[in-house]
C-alpha positions in Angstrom: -30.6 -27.1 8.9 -30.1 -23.4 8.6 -27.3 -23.2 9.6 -25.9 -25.8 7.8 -27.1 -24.3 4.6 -25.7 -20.9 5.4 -22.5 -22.9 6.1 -22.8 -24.6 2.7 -23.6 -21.4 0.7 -20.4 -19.6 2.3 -18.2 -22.4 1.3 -19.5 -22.3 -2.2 -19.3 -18.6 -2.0 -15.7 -18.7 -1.2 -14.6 -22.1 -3.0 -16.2 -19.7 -6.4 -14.2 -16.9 -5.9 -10.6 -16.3 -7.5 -8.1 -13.8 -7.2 -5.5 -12.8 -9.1 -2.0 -11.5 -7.8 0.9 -10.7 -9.9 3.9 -9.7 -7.6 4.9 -7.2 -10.7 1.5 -5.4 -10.7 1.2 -6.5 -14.3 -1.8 -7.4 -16.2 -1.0 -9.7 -19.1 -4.3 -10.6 -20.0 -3.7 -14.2 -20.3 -1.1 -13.6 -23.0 2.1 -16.0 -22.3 4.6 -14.6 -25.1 5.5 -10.8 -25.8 7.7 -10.4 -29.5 10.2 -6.8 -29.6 10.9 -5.7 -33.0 14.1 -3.9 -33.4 13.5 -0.4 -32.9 13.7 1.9 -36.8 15.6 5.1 -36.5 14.2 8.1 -38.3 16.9 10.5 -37.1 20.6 10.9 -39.0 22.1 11.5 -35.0 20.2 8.0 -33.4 22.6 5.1 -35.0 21.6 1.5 -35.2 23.8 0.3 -31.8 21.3 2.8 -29.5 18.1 0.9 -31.5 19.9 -2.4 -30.7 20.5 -1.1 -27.1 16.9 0.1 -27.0 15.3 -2.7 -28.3 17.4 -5.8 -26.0 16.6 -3.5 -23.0 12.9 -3.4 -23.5 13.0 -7.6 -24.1 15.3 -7.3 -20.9 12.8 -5.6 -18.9 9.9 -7.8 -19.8 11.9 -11.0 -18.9 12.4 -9.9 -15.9 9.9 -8.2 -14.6 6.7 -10.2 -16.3 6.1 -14.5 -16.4 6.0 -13.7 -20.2 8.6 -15.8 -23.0 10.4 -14.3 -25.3 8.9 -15.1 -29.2 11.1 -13.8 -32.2 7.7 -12.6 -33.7 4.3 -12.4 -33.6 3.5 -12.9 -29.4 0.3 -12.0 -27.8 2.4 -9.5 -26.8 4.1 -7.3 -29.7 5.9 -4.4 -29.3 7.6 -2.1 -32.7 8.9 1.2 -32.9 11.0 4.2 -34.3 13.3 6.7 -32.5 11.4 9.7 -33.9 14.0 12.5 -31.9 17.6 12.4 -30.8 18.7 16.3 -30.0 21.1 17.5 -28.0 20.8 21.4 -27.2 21.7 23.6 -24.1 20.2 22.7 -21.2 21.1 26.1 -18.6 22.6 29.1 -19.6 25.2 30.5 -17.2 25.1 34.7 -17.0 27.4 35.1 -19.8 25.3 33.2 -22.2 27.5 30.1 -22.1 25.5 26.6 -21.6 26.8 25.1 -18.1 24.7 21.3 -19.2 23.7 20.2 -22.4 20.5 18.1 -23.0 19.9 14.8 -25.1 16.9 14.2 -25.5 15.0 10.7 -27.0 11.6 10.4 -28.7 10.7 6.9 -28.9 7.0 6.1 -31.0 6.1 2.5 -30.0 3.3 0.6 -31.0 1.7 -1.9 -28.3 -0.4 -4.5 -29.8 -2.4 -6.8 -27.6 -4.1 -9.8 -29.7 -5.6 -10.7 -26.6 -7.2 -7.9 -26.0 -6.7 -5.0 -28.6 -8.8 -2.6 -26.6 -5.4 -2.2 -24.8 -3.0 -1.3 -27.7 -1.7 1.7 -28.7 0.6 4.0 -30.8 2.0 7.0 -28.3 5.3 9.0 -27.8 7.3 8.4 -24.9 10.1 11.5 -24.3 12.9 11.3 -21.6 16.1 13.6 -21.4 20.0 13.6 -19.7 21.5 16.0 -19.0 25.7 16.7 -19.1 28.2 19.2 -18.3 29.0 21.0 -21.2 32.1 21.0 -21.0 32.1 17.2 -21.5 32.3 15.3 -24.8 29.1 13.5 -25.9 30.9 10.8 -27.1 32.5 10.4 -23.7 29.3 10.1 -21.8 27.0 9.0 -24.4 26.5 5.4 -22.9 26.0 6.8 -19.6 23.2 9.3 -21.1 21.6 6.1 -23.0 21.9 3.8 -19.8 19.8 7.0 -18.0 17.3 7.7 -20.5 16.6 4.0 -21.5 16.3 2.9 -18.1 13.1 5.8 -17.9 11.6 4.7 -21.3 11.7 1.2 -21.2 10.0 1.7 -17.0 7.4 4.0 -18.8 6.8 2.1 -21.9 6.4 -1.3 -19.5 4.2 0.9 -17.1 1.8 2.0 -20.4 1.3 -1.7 -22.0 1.1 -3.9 -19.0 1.5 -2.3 -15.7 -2.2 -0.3 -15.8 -0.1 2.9 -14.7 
């Protein structure tokens, strides 16, 4: 009779329990659509094709890497934003004061809202950097630079908002 109840209240016990297992590491909080806005520029040197690139990369990332669907506006998931910095300065100066790479460097304010959960939104800066022999031409390698730097912004903006990182 014991035993049997012991039995019974394991079974129970375990038939109760549930896990959860995402094989992305995400937590979507039960949301099923995420929205992108394309991405403002507040910067004369940041033209509308990098916002475009920005912004399809982002949408990209969560396709691919989240069971989420794509919503032209207003998912459970929406994310805006501005590219707030795009600078390119000297990155090392050689001994006779020449730069050997130059820097660009992107500053991208996004804001995460969660309508599932808006304890989880936020507002924050993300900053990444490329650098590029001086001696090069930015125009020459610019796509190469965005490729670099929105791989690393779009990983840390999807790490922030869903990935718990």
């Amino acid at each position: 009779m014991i035993r049997g109840l012991l039995i019974l209240t394991l079974v129970a016990g375990l038939v109760s329990c549930q896990v959860r297992y995402s094989f992305t590491g995400g937590q979507f909080s039960g949301a099923s659509t995420f929205s992108v806005e394309l991405f403002r520029t507040q910067t004369a040197l940041a033209g509308p094709v990098y916002a475009q690139r920005l912004t399809e990369g982002l949408k990209d990332q969560m396709l691919a890497q989240s069971p989420l669907t794509l919503s032209e506006r207003q998912g459970d998931l929406q994310y805006s934003g501005t590219i707030t910095e795009y600078r390119v300065a000297p990155a090392a100066i050689q001994g006779n004061e020449t730069a050997s790479l130059t820097r660009l460097t992107i500053t991208v304010k996004v804001k995460y809202t969660n309508t599932l959960e808006p304890q989880l939104s936020f507002e924050k800066s993300f900053t990444k950097f490329a650098d590029f022999p001086a001696s090069a031409d930015l125009f020459t390698v610019e796509e190469e630079l965005w490729r670099s730097i929105n791989d690393q912004l779009i990983q840390e903006i999807f790490n922030n908002s869903v990935a718990n990182w």
